[in-house]
N, C-alpha and C positions, 0 to 999 in steps of 0.2 A: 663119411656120408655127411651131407651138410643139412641142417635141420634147421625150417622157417620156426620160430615163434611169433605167432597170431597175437596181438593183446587182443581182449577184449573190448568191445569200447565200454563196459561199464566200469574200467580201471582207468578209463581218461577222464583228465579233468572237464567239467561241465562251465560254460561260460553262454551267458545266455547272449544273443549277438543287437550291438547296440547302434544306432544309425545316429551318427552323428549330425547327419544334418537333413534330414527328413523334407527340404523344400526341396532341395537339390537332387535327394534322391526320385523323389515325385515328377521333377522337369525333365527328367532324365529317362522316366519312362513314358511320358506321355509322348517327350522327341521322338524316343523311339517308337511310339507306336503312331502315330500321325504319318512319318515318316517311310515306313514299311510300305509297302504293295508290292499287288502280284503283276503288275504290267511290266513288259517283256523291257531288257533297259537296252535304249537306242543305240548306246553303241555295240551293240551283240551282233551288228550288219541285220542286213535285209532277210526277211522271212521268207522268200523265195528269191531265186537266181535267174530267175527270168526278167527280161528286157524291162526296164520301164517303159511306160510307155510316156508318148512322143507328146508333149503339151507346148501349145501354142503362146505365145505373145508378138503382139504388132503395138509399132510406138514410132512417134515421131522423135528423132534427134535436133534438129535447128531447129524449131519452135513448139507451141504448142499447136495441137492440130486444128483449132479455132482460129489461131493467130496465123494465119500461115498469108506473107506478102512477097507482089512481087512474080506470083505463079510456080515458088520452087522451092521444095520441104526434102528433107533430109532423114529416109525412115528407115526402121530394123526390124527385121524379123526375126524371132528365135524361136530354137524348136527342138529342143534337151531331148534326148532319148530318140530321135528320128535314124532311122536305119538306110531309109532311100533319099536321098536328098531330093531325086524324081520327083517324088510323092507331094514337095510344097509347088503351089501357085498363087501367083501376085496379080489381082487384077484391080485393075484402075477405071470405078464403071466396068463397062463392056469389054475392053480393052485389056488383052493377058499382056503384062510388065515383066514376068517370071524372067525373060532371059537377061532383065538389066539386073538382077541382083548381083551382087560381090561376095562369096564367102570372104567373113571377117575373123573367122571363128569355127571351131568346129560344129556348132548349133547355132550359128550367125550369121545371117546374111543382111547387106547394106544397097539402098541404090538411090537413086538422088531421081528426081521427077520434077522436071521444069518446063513448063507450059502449060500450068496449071488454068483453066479456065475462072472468070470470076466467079463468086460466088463456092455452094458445096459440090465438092466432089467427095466417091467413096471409094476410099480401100477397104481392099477384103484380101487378107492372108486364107490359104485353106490346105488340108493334107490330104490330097485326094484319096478315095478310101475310104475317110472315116468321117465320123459327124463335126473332127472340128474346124474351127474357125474364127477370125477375129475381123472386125470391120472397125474402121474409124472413118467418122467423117472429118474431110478435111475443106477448111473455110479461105478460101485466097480471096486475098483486098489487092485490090491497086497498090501499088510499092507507094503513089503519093499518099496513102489512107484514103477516107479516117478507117482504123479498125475500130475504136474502141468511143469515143468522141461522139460520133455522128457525122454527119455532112458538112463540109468545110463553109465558114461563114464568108458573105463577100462583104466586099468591103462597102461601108455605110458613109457615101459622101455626105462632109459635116459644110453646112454653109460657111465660106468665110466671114470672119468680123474682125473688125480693130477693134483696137483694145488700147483705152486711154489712159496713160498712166498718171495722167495733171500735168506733166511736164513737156513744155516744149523744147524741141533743140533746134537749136539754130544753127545755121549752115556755118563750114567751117572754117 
C-alpha cells in the first residue's frame, strides 16, 4: 500500500517574497487593467445570422459631381447586403435610368449618362421598399468652360503705337 506524506507548511521554509522591481510590476498591472473589458471582441463574428441589411451609396467616378463638363459623368451605385437587385432605382430628375446600369460587382452597379443638360441636374439612387436613398447634384459646364474661373474674358483691342527706338535704319 502506498502512503502520501503531507508536510506541513509550518516545516517549510518562510521566505518573505521580494519585487524586484516595483515600477514594472505597477505598469504591468495598471496595462492590465486599462486594458481589460467586457465588450464582445469583433472577431467572435456577428451577433446574429441574419441578413445585413442593404446600405446605400451613390458617387460619381469621372469627375466630381460639381465638376461634371461636356454633359457626360461616369456614376456607381452600391448596395452591400441587397437581396433583390429589383429593389434599386436610378432616376435622373423625372426620368428612371435604372435599366442603363452595368453590374460591376456583386453590390455594384455602373452606367455612364451623356446628354447631360447645362447647369444642375439630380440623381437619386433609392431601394424601393425602404426609406433609403442617396441624391447628388450634378453641375454640367460647357466642355469650353469656365467651370471654375468665371466667364471667359474677350479680348480688349489695345490701340496701336510705334514705338521709337532713336535709331534710324536706312534702307538696304
Amino acid at each position: 500500500m502506498l502512503t502520501l506524506k503531507i508536510s506541513s507548511l509550518k516545516n517549510l521554509p518562510h521566505t518573505k517574497p521580494v519585487i524586484r522591481h516595483p515600477i514594472l510590476a505597477l505598469s504591468l498591472v495598471l496595462l492590465l487593467t486599462v486594458c481589460s473589458t467586457d465588450e464582445p471582441i469583433p472577431t467572435a463574428g456577428p451577433e446574429s445570422l441574419d441578413a445585413p441589411a442593404a446600405t446605400l451609396s451613390l458617387r460619381t467616378l469621372s469627375t466630381q459631381p460639381w465638376l461634371v463638363s461636356g454633359g457626360d459623368v461616369l456614376f456607381e451605385v452600391e448596395a452591400p447586403g441587397l437581396s433583390n437587385p429589383g429593389q434599386l432605382q436610378v432616376m435622373l430628375g423625372e426620368t428612371d435610368i435604372t435599366s442603363q446600369l452595368v453590374k460591376v460587382a456583386d453590390t455594384q452597379w455602373q452606367a455612364l449618362i451623356d446628354g447631360l443638360p447645362e447647369g444642375d441636374s439630380v440623381l437619386t439612387a433609392s431601394l424601393m421598399g425602404t426609406a433609403q436613398s442617396q441624391t447628388l447634384t450634378l453641375t454640367n459646364y460647357p466642355i469650353s468652360g469656365p467651370m471654375i474661373s468665371g466667364p471667359h474674358q474677350s479680348h480688349i483691342p489695345v490701340p496701336e503705337r510705334r514705338i521709337s527706338t532713336g535709331q534710324r535704319r536706312t534702307p538696304g
